[in-house]
C-alpha positions, -999 to 999 in steps of 0.1 A, spaced: 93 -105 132 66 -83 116 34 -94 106 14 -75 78 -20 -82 72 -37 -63 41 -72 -60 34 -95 -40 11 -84 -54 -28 -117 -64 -47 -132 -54 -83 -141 -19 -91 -153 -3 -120 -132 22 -138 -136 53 -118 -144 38 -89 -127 40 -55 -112 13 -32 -98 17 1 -63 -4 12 -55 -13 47 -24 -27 67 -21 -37 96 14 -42 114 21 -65 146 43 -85 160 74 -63 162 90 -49 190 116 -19 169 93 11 166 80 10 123 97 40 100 86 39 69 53 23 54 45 19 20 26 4 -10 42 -15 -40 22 -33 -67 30 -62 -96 5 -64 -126 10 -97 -144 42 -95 -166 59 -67 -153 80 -59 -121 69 -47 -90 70 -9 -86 64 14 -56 26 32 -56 33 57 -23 51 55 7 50 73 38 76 79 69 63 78 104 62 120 104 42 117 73 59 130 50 52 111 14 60 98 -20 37 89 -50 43 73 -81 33 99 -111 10 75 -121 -12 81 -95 0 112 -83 -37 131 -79 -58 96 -76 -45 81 -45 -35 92 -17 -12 76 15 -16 75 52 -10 64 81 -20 57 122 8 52 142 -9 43 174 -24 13 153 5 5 134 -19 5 104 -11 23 66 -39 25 42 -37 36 3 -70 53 -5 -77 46 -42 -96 72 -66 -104 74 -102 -94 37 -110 -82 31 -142 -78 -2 -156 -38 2 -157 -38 1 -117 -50 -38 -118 -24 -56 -99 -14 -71 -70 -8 -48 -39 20 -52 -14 25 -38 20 62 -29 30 71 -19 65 106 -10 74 116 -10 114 140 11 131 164 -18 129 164 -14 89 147 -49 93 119 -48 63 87 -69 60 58 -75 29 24 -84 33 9 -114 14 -9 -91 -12 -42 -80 -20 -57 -82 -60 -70 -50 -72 -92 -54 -106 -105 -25 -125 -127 -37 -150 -139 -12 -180 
């Protein structure tokens, strides 16, 4: 079983830059693909960027340019640097890890306000 712990969510001003961490244990399948979701009150939950254990990556348009996705395999660890907030990114950020048994796990979330 996978544990997730994220860290880094807080209040920023528009413009401003936060930095996303987390940090995988617990499992003993080797972890594919990592990746960062978010859910702003009212609406679904929608992937931000994701990242497979080569490195190769995938960003939502919306913040295509603004953030960027990576990862340290030796720490088990994904982090989603965050540029050029804008008040639209203000949700709650998940963690997603998928092991090489297709198992998949989610952190417990991590608030991200952008205030204008």
């Amino acid at each position: 079983q996978v544990q997730l712990v994220e860290s880094g969510g807080g209040l920023v001003q528009v413009g401003g830059s936060l930095r996303l961490s987390c940090a995988a244990s617990g499992s003993s399948y080797s972890i594919n693909a990592m990746g960062w979701y978010r859910q702003a009150p009212g609406k679904a939950r929608e992937l931000v960027a994701d990242i497979t254990r080569g490195g190769s990556t995938n960003y939502a348009d919306s913040v295509k340019g603004r953030f960027t996705i990576s990862r340290d395999n030796a720490k088990n660890t994904v982090y989603l640097q965050m540029n050029s907030l804008k008040p639209e990114d203000t949700a709650v950020y998940y963690c997603r890890v998928i092991t090489s048994d297709a198992s998949n796990a989610w952190g417990q979330g991590t608030l991200v306000t952008v205030s204008s």
